[in-house]
N, CA, C and O of each residue as an XYZ file, in Angstrom:
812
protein
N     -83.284     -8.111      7.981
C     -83.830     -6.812      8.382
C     -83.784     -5.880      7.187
O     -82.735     -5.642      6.589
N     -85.324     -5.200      6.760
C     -85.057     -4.496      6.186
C     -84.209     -3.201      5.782
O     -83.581     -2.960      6.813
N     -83.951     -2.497      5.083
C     -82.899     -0.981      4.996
C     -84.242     -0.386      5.847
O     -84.161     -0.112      7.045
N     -85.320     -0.245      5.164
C     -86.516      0.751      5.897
C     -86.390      0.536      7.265
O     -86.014      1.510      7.917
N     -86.635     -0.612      7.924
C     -86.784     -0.745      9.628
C     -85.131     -0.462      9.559
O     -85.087      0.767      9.502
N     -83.776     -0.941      9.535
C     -82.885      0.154     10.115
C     -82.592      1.349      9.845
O     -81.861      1.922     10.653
N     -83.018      2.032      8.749
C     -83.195      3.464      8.406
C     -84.393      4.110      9.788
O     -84.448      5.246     10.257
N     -85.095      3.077     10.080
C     -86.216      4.362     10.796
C     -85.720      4.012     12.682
O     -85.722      4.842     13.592
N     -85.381      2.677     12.759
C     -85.251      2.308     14.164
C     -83.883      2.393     14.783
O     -83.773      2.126     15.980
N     -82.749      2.767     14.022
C     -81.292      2.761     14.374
C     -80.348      3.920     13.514
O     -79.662      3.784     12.501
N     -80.558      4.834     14.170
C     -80.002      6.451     13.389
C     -79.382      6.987     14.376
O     -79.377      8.210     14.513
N     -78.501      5.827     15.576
C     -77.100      6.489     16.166
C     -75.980      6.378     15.854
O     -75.457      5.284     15.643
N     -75.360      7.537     15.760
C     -73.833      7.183     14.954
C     -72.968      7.216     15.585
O     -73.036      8.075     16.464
N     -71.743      6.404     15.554
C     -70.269      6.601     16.303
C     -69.151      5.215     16.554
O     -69.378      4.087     16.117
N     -68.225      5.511     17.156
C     -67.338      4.270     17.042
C     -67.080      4.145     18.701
O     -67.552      4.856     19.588
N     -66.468      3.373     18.777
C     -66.285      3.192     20.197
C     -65.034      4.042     20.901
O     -63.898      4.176     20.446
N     -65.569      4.571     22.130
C     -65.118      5.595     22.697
C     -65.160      5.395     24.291
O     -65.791      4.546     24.922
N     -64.479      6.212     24.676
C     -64.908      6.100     26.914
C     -66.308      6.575     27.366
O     -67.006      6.185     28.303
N     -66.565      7.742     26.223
C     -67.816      7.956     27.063
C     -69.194      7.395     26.135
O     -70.249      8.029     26.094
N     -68.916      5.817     25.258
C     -70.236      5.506     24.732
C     -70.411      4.578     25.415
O     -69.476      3.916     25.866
N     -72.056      4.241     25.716
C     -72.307      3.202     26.385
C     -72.680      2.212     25.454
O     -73.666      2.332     24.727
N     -71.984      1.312     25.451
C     -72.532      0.023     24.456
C     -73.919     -0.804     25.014
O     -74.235     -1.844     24.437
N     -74.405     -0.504     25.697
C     -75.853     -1.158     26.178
C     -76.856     -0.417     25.038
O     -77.924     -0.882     24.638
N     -76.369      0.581     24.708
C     -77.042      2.045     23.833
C     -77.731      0.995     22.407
O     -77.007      0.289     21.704
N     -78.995      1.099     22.264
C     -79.323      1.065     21.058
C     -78.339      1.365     19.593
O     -77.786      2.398     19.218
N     -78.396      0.079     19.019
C     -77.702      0.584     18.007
C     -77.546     -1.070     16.972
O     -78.064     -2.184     17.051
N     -76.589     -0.439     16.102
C     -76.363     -1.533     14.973
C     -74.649     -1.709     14.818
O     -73.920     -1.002     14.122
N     -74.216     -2.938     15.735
C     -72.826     -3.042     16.060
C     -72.227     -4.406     14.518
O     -72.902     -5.357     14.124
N     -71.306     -4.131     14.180
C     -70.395     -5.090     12.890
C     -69.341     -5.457     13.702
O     -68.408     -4.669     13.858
N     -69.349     -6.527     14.236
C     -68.416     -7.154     15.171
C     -67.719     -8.301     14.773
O     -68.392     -9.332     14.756
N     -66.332     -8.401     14.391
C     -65.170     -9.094     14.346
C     -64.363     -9.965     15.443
O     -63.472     -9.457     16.122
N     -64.748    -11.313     15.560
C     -63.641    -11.924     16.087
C     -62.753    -12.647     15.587
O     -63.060    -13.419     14.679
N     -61.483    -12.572     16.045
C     -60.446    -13.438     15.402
C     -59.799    -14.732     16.185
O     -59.126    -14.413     17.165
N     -59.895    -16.184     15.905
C     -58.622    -16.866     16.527
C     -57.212    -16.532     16.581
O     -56.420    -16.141     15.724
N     -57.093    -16.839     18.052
C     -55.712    -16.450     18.851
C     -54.378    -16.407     17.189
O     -54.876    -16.809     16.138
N     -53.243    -16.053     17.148
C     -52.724    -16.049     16.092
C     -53.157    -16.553     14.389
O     -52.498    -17.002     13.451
N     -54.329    -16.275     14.552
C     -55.237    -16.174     13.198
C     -55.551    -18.016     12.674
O     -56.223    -18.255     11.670
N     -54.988    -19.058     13.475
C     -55.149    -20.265     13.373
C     -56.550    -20.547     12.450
O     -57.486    -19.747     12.425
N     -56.527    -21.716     11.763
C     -57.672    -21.892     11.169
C     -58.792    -23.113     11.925
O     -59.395    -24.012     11.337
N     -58.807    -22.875     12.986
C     -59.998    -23.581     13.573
C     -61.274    -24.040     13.077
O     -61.763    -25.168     13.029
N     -61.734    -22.819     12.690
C     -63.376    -23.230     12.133
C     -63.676    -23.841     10.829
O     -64.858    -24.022     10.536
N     -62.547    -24.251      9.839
C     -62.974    -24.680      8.536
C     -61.754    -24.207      7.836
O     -60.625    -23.871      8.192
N     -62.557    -24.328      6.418
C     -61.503    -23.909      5.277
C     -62.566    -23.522      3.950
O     -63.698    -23.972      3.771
N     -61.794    -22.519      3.077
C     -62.762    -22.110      1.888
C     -62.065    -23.481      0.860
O     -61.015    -24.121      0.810
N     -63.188    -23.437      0.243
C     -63.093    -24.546     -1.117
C     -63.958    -24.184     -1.992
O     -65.123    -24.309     -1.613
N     -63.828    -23.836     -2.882
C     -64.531    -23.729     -4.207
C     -65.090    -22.064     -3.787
O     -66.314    -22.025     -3.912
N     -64.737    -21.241     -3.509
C     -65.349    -20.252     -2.767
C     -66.432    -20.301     -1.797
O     -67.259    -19.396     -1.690
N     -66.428    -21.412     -1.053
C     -67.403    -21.691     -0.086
C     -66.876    -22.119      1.062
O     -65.914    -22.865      1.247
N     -67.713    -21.490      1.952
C     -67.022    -21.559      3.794
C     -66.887    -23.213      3.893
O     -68.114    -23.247      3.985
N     -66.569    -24.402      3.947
C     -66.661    -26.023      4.839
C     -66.314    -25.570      6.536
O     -65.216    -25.110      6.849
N     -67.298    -25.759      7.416
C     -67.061    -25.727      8.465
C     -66.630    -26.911      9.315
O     -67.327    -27.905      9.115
N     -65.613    -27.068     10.257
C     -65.096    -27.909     10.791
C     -65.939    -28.343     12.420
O     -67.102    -27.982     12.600
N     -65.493    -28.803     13.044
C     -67.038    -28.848     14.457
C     -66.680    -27.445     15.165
O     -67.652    -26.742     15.441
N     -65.548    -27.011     15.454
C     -65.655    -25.812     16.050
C     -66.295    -24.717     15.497
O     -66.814    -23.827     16.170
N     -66.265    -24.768     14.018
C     -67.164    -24.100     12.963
C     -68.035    -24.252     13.412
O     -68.440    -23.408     14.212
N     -68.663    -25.224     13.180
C     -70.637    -25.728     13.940
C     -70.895    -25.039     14.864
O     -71.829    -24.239     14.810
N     -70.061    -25.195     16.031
C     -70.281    -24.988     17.318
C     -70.079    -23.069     17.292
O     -70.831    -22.445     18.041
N     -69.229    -22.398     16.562
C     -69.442    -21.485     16.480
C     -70.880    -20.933     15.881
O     -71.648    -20.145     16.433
N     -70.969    -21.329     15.085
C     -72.206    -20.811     14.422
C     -73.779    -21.164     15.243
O     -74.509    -20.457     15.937
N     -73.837    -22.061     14.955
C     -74.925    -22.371     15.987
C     -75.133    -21.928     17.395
O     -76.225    -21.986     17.959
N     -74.060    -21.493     17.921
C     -74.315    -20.388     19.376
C     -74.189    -19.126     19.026
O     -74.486    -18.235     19.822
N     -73.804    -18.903     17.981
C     -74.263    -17.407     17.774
C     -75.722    -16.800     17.118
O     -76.286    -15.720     17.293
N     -76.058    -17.933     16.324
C     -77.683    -17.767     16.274
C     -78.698    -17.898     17.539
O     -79.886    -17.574     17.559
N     -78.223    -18.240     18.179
C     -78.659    -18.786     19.557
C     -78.083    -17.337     20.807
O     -78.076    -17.525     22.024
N     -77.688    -16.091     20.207
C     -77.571    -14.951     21.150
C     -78.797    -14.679     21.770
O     -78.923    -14.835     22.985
N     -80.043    -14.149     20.802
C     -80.711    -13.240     21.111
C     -81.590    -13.971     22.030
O     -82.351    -13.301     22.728
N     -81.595    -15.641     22.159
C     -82.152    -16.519     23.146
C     -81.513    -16.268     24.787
O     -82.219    -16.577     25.747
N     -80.097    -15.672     24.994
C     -79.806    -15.496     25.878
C     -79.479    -14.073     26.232
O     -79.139    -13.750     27.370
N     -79.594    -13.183     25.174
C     -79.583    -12.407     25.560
C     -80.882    -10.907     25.290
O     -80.928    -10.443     24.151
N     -81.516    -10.490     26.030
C     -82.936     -9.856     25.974
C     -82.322     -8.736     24.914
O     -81.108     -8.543     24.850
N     -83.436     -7.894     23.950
C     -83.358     -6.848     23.036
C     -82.324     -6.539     22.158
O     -81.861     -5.458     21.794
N     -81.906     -8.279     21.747
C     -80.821     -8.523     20.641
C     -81.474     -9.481     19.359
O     -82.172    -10.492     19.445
N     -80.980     -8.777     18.173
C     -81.359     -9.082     17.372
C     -80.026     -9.444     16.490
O     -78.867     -9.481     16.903
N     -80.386     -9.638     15.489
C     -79.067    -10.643     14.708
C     -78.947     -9.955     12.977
O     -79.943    -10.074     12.264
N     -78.003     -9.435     12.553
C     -78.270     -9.027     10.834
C     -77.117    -10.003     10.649
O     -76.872    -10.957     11.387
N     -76.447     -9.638      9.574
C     -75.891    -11.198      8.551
C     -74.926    -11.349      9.465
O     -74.743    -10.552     10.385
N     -74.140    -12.555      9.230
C     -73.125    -13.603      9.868
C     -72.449    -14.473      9.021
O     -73.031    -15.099      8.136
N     -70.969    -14.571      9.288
C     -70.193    -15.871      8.726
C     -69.089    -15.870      9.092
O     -68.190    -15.046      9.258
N     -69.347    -17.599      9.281
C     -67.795    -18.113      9.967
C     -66.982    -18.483      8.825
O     -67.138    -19.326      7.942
N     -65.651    -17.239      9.187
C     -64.185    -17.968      8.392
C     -63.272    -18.359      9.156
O     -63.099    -18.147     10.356
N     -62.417    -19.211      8.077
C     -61.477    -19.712      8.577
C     -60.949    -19.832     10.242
O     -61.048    -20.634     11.171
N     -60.193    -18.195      9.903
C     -59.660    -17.908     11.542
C     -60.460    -16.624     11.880
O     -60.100    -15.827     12.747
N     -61.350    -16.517     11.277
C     -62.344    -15.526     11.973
C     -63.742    -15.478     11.949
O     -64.223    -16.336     11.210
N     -64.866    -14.478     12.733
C     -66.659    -13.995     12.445
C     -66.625    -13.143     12.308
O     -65.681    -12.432     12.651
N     -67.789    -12.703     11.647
C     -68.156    -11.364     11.046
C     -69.385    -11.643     11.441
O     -69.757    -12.807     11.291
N     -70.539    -10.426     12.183
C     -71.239    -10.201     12.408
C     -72.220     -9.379     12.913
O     -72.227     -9.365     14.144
N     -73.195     -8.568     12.289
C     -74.088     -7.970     12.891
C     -74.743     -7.676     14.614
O     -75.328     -8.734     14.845
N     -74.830     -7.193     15.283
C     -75.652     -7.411     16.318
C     -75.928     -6.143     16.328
O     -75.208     -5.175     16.085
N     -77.736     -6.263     16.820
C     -78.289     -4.733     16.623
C     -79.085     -5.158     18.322
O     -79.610     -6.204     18.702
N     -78.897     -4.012     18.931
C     -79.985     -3.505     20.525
C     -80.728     -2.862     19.857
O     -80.425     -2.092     18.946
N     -81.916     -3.164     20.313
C     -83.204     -2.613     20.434
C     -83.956     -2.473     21.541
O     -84.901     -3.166     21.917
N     -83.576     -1.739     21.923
C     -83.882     -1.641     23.737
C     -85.638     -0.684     23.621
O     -85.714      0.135     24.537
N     -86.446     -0.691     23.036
C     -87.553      0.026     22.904
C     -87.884      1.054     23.905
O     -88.550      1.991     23.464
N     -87.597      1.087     25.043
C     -87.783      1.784     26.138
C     -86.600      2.752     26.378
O     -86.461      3.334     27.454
N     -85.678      2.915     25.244
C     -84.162      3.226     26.092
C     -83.797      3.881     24.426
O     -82.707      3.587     23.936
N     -84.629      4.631     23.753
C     -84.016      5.395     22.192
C     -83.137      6.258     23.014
O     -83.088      6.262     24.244
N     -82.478      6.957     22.230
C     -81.699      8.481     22.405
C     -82.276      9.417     21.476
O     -82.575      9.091     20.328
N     -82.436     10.535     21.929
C     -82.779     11.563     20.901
C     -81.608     12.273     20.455
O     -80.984     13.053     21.175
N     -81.181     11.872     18.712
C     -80.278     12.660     18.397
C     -80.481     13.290     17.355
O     -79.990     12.965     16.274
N     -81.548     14.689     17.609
C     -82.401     15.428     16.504
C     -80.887     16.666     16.724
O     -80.108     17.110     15.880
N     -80.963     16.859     17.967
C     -79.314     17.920     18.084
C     -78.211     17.581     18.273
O     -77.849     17.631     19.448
N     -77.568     17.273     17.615
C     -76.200     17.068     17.551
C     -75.410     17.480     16.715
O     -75.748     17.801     15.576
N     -73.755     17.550     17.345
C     -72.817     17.941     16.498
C     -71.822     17.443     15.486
O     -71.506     16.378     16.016
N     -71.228     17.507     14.544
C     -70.395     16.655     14.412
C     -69.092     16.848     14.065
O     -68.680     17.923     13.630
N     -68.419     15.888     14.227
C     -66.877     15.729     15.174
C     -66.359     14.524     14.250
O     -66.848     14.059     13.220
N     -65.370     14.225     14.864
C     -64.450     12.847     13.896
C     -63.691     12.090     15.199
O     -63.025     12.648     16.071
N     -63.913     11.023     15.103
C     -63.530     10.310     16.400
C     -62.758      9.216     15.735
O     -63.227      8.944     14.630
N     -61.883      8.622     16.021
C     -60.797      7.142     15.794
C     -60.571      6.332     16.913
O     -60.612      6.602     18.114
N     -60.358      5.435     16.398
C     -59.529      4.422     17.353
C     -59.252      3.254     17.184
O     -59.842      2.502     16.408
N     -57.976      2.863     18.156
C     -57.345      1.507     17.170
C     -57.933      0.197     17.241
O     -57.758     -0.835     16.593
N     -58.883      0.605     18.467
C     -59.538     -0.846     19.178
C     -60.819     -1.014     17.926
O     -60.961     -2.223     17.743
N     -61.283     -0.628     17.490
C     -62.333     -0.985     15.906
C     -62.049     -0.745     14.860
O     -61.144      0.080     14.739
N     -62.589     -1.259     13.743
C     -62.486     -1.722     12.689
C     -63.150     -0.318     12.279
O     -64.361     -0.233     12.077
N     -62.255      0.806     12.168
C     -62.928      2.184     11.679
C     -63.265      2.744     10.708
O     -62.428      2.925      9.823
N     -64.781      3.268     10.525
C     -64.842      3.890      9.129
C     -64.523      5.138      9.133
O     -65.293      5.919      9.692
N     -63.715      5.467      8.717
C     -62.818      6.883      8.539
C     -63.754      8.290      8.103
O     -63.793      8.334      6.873
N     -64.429      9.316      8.652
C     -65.474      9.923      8.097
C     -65.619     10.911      8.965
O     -64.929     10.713      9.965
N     -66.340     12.070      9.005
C     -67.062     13.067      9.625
C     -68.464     12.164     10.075
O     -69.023     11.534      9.178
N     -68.999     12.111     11.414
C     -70.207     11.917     11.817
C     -70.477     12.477     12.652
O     -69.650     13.115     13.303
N     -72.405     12.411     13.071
C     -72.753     12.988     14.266
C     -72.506     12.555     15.411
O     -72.385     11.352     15.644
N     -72.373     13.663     16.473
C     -72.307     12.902     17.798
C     -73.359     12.629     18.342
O     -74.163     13.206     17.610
N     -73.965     12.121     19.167
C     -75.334     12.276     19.770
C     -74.673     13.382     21.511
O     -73.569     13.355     22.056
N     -75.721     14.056     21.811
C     -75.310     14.645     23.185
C     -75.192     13.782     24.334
O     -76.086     13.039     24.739
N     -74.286     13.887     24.733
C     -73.964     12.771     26.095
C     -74.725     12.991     27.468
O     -74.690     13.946     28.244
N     -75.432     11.780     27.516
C     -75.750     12.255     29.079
C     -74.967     12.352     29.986
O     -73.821     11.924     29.850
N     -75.446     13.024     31.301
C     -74.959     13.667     32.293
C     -74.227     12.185     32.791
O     -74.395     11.086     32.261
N     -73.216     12.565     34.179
C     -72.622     11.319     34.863
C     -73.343     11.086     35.623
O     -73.852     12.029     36.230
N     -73.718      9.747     35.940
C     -74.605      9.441     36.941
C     -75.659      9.318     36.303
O     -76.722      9.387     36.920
N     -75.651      9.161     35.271
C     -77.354      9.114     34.834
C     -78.114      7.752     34.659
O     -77.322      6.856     34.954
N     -79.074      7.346     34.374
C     -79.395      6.115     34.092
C     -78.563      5.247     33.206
O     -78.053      4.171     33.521
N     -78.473      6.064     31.670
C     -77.887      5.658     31.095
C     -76.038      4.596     31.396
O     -75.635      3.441     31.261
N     -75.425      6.094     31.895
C     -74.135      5.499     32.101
C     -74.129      4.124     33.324
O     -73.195      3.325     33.401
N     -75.441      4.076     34.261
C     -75.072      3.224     35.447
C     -75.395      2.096     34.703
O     -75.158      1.068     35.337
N     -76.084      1.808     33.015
C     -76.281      0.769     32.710
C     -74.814     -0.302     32.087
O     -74.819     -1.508     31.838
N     -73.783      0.603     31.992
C     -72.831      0.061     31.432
C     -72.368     -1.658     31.705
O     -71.885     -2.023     32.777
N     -72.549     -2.351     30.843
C     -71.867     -3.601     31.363
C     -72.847     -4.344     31.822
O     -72.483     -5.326     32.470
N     -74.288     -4.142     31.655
C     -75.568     -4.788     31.455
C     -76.252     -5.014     30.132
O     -77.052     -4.244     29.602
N     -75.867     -6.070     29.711
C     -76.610     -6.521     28.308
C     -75.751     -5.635     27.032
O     -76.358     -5.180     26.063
N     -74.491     -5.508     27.188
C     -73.759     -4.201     26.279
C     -73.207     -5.539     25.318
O     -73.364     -6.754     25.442
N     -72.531     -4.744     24.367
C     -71.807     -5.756     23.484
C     -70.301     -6.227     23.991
O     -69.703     -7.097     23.356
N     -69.824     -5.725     24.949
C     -68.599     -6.809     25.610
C     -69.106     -7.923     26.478
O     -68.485     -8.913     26.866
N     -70.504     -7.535     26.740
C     -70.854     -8.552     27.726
C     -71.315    -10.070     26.915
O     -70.952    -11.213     27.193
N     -72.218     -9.609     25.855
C     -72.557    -10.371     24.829
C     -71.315    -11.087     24.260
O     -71.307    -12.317     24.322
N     -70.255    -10.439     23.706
C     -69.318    -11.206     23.110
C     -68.488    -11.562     24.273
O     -67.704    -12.462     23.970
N     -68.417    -11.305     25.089
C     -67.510    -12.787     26.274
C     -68.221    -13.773     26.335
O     -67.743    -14.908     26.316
N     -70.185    -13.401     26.464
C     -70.241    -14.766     26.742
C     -70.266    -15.720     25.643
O     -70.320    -16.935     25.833
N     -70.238    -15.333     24.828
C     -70.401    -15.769     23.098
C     -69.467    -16.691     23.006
O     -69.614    -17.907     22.892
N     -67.888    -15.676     23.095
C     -66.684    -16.426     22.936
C     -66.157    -18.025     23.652
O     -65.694    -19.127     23.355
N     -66.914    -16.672     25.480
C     -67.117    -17.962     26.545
C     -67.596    -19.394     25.990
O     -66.945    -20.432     26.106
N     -68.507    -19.301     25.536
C     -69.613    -20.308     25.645
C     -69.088    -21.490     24.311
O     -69.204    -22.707     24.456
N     -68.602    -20.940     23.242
C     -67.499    -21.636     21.994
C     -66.339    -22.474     22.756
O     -66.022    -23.658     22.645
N     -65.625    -21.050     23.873
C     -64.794    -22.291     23.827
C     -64.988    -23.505     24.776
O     -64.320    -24.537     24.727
N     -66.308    -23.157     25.915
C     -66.295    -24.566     26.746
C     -66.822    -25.516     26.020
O     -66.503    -26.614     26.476
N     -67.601    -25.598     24.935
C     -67.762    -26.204     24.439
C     -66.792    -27.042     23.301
O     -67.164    -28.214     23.241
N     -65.875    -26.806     22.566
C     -65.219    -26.637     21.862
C     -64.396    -27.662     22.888
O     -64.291    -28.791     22.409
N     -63.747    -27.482     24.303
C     -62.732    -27.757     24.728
C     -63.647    -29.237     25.659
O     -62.954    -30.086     26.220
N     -65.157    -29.332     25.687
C     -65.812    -30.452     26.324
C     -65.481    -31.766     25.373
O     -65.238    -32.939     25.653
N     -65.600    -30.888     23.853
C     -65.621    -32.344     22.979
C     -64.234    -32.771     22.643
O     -64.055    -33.780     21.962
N     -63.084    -31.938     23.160
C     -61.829    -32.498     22.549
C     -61.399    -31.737     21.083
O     -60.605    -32.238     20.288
N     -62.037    -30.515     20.899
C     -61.825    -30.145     19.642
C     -60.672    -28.812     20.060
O     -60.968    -28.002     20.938
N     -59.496    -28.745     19.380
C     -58.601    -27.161     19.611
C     -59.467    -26.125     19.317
O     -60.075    -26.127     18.247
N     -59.599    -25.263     20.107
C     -59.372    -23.939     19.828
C     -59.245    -23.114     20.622
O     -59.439    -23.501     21.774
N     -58.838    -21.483     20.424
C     -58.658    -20.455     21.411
C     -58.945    -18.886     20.312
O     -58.839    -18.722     19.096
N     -59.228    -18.212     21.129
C     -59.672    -16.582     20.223
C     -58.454    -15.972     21.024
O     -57.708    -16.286     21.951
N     -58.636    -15.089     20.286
C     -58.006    -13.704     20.257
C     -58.712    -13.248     21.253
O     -59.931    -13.327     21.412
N     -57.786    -12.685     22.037
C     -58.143    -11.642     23.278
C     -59.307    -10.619     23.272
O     -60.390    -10.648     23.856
N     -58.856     -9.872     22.587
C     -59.876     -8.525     21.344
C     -60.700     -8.743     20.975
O     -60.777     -9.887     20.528
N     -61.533     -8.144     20.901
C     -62.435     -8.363     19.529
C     -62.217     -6.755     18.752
O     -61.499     -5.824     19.117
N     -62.998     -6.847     17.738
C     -63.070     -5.512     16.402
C     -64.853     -5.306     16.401
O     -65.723     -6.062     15.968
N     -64.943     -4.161     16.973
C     -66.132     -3.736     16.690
C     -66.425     -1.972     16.363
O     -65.712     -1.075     16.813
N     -67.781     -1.741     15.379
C     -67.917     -0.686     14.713
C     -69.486     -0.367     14.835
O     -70.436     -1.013     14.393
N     -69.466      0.725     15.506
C     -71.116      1.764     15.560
C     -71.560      1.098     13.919
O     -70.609      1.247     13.152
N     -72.231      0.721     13.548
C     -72.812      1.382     12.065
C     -73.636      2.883     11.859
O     -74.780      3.110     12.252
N     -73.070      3.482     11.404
C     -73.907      4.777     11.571
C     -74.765      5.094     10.709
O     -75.502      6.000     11.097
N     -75.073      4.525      9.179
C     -76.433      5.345      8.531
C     -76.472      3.618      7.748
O     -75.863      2.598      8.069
N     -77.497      3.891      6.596
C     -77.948      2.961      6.619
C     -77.128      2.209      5.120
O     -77.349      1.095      4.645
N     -76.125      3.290      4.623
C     -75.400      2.766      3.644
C     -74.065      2.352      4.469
O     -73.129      2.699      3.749
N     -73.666      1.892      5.399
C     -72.863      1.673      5.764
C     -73.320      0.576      6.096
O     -72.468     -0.256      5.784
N     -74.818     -0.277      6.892
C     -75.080     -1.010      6.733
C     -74.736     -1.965      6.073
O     -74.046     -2.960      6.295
N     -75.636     -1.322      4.675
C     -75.439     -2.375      3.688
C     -74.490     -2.964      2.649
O     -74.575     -3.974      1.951
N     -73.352     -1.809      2.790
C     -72.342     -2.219      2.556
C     -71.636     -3.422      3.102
O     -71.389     -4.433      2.446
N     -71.176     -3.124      5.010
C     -71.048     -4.158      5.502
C     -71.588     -5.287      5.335
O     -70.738     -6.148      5.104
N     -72.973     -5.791      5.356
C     -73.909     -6.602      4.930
C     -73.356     -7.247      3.733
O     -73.215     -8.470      3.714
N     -73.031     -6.501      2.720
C     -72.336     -6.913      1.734
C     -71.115     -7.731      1.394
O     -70.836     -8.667      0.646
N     -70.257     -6.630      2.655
C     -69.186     -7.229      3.063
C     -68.566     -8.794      3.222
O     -67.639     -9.404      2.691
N     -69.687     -9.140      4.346
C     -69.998    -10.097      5.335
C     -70.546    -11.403      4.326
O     -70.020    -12.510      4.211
N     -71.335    -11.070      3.890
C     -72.079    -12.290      2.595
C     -70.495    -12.817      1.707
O     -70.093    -13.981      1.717
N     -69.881    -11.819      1.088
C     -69.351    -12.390     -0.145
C     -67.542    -12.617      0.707
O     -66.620    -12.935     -0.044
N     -67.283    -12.442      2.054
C     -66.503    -12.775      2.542
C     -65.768    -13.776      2.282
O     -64.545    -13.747      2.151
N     -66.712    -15.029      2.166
C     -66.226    -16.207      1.498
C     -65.231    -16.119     -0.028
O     -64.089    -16.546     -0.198
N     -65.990    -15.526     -0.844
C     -65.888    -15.434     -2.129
C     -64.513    -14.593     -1.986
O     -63.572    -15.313     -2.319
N     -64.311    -13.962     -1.796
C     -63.197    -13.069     -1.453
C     -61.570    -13.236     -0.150
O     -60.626    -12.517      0.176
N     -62.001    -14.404      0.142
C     -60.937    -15.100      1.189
C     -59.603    -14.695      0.536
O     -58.977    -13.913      1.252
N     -58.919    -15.043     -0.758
C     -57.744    -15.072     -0.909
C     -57.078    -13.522     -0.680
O     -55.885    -13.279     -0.496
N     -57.986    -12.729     -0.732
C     -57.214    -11.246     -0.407
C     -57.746    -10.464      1.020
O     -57.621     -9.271      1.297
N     -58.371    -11.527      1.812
C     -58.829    -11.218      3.156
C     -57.487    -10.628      3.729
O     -56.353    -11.039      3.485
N     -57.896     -9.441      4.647
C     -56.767     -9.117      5.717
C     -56.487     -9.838      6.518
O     -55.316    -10.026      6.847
N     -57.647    -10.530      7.132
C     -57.427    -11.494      8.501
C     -56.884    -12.694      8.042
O     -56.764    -13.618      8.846
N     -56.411    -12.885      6.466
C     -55.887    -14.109      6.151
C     -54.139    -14.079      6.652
O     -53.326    -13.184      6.423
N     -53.913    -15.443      7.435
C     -52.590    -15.305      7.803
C     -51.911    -15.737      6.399
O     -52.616    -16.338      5.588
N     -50.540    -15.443      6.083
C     -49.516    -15.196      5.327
C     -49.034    -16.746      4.936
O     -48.407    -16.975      3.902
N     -49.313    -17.520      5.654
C     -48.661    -18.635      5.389
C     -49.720    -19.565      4.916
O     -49.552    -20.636      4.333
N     -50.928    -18.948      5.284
C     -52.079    -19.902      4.628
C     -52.404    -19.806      3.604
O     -53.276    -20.553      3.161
């Protein structure tokens, strides 16, 4: 995806909160980790990901989202070790927000992977509104259970270990250099394993 098409089609900003609806159009950087950081999916060698079958099986159903799930699209991806990194952008065409007025505020929290900053808010709709009754239809918790779901029945049909982490780590992207930073991120992940955070201590 180009910077131009997410510069013009995805200009909502924020992190996750009680009153955002994750069904909401947007450009989500989503982190999962195996259960105590185990190395399930592979191993780096030579600075390059080797994926193991749960590796496979991860990867290949996550290219395989936007097949199951309607007005999902996919930006970069990669499986490490004991964790994914990945893009997922809604494009709900029928369902923008207008956030020509808004204020801005500073929001945190421990449940995402936060970029620390002043951003805009968008104005919240009312309770009861269309918006909020969509919660938990096509949103990104729904997407990543079945994601996770779907790894491990598979994973556990062929006889192969594995288990995730409860959690996941996910982050609004809010402009379009944050994007591509992440983007950045995410690509050279590999290359950069030995000083990964999500690297466990003993590995």
């Amino acid at each position: 995806m180009s910077q131009g098409k997410f510069q013009n089609r995805y200009r909502i900003s924020s992190i996750r909160a009680q009153w955002w609806d994750y069904g909401w159009n947007g450009a989500y950087f989503i982190t999962i980790c195996t259960k105590d950081r185990e190395h399930y999916f592979g191993e780096i060698q030579n600075n390059k990901m080797v994926l193991s079958e749960v590796g496979i099986i991860a990867d290949i159903l996550w290219h395989q989202i936007p097949i199951h799930h309607k007005n999902v699209e996919l930006g970069d991806f990669v499986v490490m070790p004991n964790h994914i990194h990945g893009i997922l952008i809604i494009d709900k065409q029928s369902d923008n927000i207008d956030v020509d007025n808004v204020e801005t505020g500073q929001v945190e929290t421990g449940h995402a992977l936060s970029l620390p900053s002043s951003l805009p808010l968008p104005l919240l709709p009312k309770p009861g509104s269309q918006r909020f009754q969509n919660i938990g239809k096509n949103t990104i918790s729904s997407i990543i259970g079945s994601y996770k779901s779907a790894v491990t029945k598979h994973a556990n049909r062929l006889g192969y270990p594995h288990q995730w982490q409860k959690l996941f780590y996910d982050n609004i992207i809010r402009n379009n250099n944050d994007y591509q930073r992440i983007s950045d991120y995410i690509v050279s992940n590999p290359v950069n394993w030995a000083k990964d955070k999500f690297k466990r201590a003993d590995k």
